[in-house]
PDB file with SEQRES, HELIX, SHEET and CRYST1 records, atoms N, CA, C and O in Angstrom:
SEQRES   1 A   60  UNK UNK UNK UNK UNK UNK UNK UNK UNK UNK UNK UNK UNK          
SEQRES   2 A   60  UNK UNK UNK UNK UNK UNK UNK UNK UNK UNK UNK UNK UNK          
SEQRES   3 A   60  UNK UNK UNK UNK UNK UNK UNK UNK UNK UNK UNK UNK UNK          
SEQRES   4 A   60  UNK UNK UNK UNK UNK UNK UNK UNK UNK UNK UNK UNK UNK          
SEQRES   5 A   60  UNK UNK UNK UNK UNK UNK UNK UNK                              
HELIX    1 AA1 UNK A    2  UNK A    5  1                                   4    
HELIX    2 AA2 UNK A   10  UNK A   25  1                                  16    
HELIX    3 AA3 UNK A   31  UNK A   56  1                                  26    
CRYST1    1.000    1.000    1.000  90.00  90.00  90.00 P 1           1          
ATOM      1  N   UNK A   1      50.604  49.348 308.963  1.00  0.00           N  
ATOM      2  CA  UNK A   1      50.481  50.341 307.913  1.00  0.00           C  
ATOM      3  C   UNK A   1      49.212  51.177 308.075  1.00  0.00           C  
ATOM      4  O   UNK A   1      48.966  52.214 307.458  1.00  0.00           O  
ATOM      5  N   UNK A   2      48.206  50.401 309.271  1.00  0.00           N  
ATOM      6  CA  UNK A   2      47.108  51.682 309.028  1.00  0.00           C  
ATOM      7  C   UNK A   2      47.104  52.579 309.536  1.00  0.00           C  
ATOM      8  O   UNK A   2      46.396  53.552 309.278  1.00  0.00           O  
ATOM      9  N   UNK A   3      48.272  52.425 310.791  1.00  0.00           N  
ATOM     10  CA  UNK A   3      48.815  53.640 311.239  1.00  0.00           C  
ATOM     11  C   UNK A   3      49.507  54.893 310.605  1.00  0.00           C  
ATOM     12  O   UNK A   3      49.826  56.005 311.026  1.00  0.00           O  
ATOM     13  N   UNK A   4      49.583  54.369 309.657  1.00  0.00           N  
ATOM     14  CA  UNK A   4      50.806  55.511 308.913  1.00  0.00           C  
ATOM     15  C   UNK A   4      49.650  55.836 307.826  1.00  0.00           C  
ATOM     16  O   UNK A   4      49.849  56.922 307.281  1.00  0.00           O  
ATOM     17  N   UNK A   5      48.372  55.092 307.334  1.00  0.00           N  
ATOM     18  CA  UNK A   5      47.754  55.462 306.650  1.00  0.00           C  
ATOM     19  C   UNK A   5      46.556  56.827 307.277  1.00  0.00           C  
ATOM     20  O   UNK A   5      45.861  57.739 306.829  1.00  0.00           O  
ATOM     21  N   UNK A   6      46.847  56.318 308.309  1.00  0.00           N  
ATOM     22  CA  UNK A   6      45.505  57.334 309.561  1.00  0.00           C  
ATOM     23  C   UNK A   6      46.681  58.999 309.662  1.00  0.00           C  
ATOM     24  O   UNK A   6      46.307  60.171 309.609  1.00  0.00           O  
ATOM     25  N   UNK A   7      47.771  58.582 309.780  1.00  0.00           N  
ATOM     26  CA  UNK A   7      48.159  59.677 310.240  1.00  0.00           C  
ATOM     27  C   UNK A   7      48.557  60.385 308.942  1.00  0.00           C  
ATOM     28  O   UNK A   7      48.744  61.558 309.264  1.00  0.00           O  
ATOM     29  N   UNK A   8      48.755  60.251 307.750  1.00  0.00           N  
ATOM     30  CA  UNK A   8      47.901  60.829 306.535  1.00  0.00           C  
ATOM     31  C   UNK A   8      47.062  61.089 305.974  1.00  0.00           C  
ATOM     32  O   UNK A   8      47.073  61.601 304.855  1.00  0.00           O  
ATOM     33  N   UNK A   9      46.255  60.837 306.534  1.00  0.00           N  
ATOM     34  CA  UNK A   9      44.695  61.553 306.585  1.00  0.00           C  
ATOM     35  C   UNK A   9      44.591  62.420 307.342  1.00  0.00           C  
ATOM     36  O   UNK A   9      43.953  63.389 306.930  1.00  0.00           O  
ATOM     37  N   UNK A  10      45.082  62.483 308.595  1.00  0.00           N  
ATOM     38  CA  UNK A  10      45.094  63.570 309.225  1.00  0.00           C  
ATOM     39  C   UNK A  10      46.068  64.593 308.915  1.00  0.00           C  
ATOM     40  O   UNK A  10      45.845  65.734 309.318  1.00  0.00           O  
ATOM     41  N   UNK A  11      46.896  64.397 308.394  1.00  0.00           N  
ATOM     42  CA  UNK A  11      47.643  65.056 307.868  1.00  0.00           C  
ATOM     43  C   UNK A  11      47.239  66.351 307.065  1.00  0.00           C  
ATOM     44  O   UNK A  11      47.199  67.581 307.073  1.00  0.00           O  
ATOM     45  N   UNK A  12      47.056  65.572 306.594  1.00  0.00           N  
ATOM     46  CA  UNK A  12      45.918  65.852 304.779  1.00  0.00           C  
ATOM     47  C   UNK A  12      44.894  67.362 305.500  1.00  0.00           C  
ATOM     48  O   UNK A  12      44.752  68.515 305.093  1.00  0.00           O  
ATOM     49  N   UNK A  13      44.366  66.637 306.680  1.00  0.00           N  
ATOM     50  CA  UNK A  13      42.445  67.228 307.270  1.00  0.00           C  
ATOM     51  C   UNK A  13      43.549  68.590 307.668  1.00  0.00           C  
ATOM     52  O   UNK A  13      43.253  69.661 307.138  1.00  0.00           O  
ATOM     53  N   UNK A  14      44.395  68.573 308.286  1.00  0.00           N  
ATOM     54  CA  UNK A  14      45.302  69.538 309.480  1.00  0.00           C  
ATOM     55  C   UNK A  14      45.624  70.922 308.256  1.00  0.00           C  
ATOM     56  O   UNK A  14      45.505  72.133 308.444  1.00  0.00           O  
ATOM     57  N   UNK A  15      46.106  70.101 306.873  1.00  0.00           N  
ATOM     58  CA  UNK A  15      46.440  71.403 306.162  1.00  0.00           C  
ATOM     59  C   UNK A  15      45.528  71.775 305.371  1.00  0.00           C  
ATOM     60  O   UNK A  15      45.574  72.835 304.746  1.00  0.00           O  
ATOM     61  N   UNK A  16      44.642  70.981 305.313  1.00  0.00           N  
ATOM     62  CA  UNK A  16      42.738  71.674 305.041  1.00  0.00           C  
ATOM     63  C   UNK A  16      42.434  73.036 306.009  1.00  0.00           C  
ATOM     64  O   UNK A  16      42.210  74.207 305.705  1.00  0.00           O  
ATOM     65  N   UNK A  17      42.525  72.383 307.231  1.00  0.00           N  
ATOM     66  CA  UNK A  17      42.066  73.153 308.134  1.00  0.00           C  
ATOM     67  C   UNK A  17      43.231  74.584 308.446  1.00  0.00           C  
ATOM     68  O   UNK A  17      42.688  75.572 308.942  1.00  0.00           O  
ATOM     69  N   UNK A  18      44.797  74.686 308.160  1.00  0.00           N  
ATOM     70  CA  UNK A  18      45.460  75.615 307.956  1.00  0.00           C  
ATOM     71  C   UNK A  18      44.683  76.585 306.602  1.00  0.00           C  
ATOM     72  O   UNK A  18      44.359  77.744 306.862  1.00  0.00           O  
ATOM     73  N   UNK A  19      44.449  76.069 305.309  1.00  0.00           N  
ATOM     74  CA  UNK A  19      44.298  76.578 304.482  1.00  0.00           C  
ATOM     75  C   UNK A  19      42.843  77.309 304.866  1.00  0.00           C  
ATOM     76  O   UNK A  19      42.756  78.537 304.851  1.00  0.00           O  
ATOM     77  N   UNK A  20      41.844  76.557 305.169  1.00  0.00           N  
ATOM     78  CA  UNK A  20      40.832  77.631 305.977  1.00  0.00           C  
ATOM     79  C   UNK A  20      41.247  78.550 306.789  1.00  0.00           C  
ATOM     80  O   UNK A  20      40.973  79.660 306.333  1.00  0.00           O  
ATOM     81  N   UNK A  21      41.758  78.594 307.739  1.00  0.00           N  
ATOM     82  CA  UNK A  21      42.425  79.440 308.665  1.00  0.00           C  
ATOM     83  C   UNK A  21      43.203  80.533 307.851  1.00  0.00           C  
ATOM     84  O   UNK A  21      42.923  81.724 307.982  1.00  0.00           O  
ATOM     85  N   UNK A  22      43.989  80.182 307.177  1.00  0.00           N  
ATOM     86  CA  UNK A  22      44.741  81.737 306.045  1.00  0.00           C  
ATOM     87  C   UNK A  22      43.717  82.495 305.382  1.00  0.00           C  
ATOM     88  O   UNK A  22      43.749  83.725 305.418  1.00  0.00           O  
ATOM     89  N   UNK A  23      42.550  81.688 304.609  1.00  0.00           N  
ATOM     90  CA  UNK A  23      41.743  82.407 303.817  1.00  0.00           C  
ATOM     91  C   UNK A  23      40.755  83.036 304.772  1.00  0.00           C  
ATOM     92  O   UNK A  23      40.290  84.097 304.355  1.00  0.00           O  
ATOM     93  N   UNK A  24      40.288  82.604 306.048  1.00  0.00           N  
ATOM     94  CA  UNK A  24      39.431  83.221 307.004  1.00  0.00           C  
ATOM     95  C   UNK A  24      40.398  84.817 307.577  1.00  0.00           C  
ATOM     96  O   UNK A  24      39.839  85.840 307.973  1.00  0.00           O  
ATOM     97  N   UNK A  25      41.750  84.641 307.479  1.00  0.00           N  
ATOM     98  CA  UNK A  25      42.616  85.673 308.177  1.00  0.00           C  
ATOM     99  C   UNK A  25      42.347  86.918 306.911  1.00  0.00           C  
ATOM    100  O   UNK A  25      42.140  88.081 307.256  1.00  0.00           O  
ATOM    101  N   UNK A  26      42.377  86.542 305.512  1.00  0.00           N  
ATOM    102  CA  UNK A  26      42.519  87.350 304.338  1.00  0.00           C  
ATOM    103  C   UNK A  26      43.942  87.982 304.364  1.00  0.00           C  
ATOM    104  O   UNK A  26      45.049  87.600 304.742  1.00  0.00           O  
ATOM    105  N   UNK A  27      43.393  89.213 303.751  1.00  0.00           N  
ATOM    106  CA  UNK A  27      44.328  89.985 303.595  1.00  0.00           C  
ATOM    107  C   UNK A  27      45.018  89.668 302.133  1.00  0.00           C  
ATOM    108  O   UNK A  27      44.846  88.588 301.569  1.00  0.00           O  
ATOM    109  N   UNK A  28      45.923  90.870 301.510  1.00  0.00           N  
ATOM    110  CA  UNK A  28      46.608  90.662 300.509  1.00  0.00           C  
ATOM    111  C   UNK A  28      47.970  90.663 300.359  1.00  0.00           C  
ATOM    112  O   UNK A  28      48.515  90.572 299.259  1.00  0.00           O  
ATOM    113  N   UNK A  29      48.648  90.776 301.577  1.00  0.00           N  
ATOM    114  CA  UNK A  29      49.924  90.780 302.047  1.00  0.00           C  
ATOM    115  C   UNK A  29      50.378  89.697 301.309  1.00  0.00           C  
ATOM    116  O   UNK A  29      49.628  89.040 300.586  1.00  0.00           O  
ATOM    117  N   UNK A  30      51.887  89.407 301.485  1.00  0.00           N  
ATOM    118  CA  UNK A  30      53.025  88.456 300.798  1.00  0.00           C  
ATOM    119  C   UNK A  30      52.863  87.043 301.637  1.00  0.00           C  
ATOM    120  O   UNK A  30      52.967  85.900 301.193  1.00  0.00           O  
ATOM    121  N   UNK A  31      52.479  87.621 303.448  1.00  0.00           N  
ATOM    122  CA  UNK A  31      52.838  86.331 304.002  1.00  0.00           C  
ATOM    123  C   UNK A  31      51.323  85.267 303.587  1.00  0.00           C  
ATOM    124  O   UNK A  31      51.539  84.278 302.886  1.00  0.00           O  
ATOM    125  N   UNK A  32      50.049  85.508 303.994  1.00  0.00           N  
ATOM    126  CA  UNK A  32      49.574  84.682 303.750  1.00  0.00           C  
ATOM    127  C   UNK A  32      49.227  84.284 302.366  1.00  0.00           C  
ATOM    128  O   UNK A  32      48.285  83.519 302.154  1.00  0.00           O  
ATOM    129  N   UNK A  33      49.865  84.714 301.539  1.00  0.00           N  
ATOM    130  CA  UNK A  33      49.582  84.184 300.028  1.00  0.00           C  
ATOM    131  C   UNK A  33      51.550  83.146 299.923  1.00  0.00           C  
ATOM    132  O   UNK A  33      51.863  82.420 298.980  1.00  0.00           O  
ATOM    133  N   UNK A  34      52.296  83.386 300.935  1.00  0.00           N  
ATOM    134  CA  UNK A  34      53.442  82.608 300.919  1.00  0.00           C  
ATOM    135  C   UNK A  34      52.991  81.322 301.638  1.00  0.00           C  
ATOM    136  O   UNK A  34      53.387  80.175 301.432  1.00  0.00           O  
ATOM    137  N   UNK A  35      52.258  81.672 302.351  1.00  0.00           N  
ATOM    138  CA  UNK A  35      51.762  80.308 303.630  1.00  0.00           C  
ATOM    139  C   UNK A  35      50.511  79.606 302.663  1.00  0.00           C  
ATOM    140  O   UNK A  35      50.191  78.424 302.790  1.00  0.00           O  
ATOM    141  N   UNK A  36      50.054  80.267 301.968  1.00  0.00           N  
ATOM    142  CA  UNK A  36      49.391  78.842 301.482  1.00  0.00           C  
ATOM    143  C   UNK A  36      49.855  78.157 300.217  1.00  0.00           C  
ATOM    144  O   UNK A  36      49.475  77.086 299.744  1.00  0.00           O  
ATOM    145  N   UNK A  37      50.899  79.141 299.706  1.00  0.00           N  
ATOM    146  CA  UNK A  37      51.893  78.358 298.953  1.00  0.00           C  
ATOM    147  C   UNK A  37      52.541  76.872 298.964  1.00  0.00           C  
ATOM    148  O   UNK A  37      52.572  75.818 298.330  1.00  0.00           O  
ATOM    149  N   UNK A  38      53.178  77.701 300.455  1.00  0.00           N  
ATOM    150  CA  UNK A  38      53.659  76.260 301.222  1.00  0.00           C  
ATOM    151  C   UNK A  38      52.985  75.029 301.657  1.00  0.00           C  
ATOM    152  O   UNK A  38      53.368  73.860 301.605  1.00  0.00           O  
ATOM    153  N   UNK A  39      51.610  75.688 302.213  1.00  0.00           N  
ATOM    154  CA  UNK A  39      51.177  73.962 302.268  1.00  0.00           C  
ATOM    155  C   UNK A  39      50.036  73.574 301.415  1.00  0.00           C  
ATOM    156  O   UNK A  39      49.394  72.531 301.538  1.00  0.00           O  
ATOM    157  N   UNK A  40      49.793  74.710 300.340  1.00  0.00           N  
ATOM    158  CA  UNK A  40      49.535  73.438 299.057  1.00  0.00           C  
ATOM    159  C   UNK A  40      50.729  72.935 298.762  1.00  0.00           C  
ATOM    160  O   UNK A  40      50.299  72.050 298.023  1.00  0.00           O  
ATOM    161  N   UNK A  41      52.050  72.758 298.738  1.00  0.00           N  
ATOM    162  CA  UNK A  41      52.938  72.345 298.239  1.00  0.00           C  
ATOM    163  C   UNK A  41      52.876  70.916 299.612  1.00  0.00           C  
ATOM    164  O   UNK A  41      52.626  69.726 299.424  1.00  0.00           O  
ATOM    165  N   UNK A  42      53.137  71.480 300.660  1.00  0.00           N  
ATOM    166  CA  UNK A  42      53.013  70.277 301.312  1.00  0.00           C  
ATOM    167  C   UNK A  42      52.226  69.323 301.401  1.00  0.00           C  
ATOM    168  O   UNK A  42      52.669  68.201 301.645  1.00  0.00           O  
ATOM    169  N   UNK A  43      50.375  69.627 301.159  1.00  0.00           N  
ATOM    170  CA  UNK A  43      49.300  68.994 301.093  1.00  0.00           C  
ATOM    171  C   UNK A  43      49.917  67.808 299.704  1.00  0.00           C  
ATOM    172  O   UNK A  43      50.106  66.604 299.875  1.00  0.00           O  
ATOM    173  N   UNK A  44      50.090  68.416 298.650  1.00  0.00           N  
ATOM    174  CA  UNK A  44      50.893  67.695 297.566  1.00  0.00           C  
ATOM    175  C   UNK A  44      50.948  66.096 297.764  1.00  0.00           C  
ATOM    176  O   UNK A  44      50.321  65.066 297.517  1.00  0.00           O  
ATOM    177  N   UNK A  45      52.443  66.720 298.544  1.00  0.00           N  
ATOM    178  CA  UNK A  45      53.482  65.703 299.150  1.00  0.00           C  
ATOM    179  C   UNK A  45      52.559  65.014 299.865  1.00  0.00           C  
ATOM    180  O   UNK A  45      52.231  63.896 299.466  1.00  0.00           O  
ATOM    181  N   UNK A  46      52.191  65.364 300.617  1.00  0.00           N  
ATOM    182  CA  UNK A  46      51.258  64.289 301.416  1.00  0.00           C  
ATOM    183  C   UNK A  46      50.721  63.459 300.978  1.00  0.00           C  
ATOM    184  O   UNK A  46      50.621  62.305 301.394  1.00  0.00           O  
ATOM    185  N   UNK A  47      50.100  64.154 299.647  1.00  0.00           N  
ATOM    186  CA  UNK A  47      48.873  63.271 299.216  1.00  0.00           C  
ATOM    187  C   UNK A  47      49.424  61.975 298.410  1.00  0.00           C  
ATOM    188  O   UNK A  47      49.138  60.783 298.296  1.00  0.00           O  
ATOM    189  N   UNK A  48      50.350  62.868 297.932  1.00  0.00           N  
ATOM    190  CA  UNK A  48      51.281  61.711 297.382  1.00  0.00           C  
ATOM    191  C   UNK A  48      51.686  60.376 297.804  1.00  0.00           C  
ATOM    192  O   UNK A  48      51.469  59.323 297.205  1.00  0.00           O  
ATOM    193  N   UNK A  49      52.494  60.596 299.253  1.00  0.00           N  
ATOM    194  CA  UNK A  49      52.666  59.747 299.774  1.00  0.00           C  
ATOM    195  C   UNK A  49      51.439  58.935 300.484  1.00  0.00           C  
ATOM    196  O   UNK A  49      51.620  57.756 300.787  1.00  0.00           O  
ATOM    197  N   UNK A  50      49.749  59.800 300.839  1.00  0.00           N  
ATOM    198  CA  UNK A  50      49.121  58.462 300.824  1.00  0.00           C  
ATOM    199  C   UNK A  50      48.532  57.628 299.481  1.00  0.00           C  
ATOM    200  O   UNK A  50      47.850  56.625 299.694  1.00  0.00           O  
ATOM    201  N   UNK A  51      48.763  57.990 298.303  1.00  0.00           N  
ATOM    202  CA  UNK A  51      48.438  57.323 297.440  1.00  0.00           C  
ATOM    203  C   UNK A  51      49.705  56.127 296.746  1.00  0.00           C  
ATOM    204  O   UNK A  51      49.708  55.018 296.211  1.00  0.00           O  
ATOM    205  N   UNK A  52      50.453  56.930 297.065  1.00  0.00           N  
ATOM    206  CA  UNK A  52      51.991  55.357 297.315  1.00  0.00           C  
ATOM    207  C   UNK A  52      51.543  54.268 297.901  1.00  0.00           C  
ATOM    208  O   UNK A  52      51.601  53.124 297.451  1.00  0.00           O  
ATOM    209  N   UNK A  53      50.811  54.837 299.542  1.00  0.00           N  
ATOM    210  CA  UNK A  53      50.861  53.756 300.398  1.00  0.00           C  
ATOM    211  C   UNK A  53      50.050  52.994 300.184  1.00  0.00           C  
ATOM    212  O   UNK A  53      50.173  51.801 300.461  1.00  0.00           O  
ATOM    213  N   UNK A  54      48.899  53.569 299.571  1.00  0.00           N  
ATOM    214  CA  UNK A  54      47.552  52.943 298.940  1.00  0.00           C  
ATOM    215  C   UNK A  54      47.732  51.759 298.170  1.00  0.00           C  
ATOM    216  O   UNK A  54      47.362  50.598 298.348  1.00  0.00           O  
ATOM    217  N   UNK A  55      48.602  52.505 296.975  1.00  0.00           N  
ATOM    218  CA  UNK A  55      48.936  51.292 296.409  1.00  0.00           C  
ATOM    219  C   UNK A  55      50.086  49.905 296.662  1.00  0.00           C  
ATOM    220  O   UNK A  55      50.206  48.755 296.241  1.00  0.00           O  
ATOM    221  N   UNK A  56      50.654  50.638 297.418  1.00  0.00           N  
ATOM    222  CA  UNK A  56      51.844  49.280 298.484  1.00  0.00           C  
ATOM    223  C   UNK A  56      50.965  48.749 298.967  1.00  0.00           C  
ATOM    224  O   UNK A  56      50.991  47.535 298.768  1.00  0.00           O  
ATOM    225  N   UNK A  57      49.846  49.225 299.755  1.00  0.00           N  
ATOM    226  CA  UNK A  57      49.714  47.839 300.874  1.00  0.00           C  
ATOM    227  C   UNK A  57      47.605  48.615 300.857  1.00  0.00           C  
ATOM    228  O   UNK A  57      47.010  49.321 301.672  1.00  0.00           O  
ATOM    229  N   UNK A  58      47.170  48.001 299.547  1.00  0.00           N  
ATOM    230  CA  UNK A  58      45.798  48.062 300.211  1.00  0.00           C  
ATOM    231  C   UNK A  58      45.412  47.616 301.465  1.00  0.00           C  
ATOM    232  O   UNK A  58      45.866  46.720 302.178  1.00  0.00           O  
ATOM    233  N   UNK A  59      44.055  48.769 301.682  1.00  0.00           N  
ATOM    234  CA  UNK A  59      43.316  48.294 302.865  1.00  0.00           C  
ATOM    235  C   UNK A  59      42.819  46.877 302.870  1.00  0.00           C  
ATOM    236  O   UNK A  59      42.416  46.199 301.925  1.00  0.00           O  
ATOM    237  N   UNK A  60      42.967  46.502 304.475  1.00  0.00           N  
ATOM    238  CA  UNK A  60      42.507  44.866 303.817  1.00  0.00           C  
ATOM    239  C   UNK A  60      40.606  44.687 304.988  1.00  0.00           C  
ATOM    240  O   UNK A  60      39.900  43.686 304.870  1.00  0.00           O  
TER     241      UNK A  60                                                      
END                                                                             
């Protein structure tokens, strides 16, 4: 499980680092205000699922 816990963290860091990347691009266009739509929506989910896992199977 700490595998699946590591690769939600990185997960997590990857759409940090997208969401820097859109706001460094700017602009007021549709697409990058659609793209960070999407992965705050995905960051979400993510986070979600590492706080599930958190609580299934603390770190030991």
């Amino acid at each position: 499980m700490s595998n699946v816990r590591t690769w939600c963290s990185a997960a997590l860091t990857d759409e940090t680092t997208c969401l820097d990347g859109v706001a460094q691009a700017g602009g007021r266009q549709a697409r990058p205000r659609r793209t960070r739509r999407e992965v705050l929506a995905i960051a979400q989910v993510t986070s979600n699922a590492l706080a599930l896992l958190n609580r299934v199977t603390p770190e030991q």
